[in-house]
N, C-alpha and C positions, 0 to 999 in steps of 0.2 A: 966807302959805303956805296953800295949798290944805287944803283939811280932806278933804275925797274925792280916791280915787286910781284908774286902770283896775285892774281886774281884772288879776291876775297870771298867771292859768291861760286866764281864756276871752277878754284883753286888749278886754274890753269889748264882744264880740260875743253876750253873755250864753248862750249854749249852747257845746256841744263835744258831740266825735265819741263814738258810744256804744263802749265799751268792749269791751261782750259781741259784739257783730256787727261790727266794726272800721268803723262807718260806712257799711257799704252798706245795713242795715236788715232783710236778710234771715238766717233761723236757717239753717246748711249743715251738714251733716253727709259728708267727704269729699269736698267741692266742689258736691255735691247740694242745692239748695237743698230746703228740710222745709216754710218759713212765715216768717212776719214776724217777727222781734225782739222777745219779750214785752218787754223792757227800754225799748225806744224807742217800740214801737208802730210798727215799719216803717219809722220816719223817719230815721235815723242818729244823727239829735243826741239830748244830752241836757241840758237844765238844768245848767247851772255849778253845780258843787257847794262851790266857794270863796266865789262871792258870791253864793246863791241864787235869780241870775237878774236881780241889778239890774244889773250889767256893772263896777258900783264896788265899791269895799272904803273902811272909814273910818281915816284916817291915824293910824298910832303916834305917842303921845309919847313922844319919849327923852329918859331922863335924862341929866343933864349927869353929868360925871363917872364912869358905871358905864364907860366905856374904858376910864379909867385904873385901875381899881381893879381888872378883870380883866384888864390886863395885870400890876399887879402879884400878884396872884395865880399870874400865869403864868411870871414871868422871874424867879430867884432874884437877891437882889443881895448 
């Protein structure tokens, strides 16, 4: 079993779209653009903030048994 896994958010492209400017890089106010994107610096992307930029995450280990015990927690018998 693999110990490293992709990124779940940036699926291993190690950036994503910036948020505050949707990606085009520029700051608009009414469709007027003002200046660049303090947040990205003009670029759009931004550093993966799930895997900080490696593109991997390190694999869970699961317990054996915590299913069955939150099922029965959940399903009265």
């Amino acid at each position: 079993m693999p110990n490293r896994f992709l990124c779940p958010k940036c699926h291993g492209q190690r950036t994503i779209s910036c948020t505050f400017c949707g990606g085009s890089g520029r700051r608009s106010i009414a469709g007027v653009t003002i200046g660049n994107c303090k947040e990205c610096n003009g670029a759009g992307q931004r550093r993966c903030d799930v895997c900080g930029g490696t593109g991997e995450i390190e694999a869970v280990q699961r317990r054996s048994g915590s299913y069955a015990s939150f099922a029965r927690q959940m399903i009265p018998f």
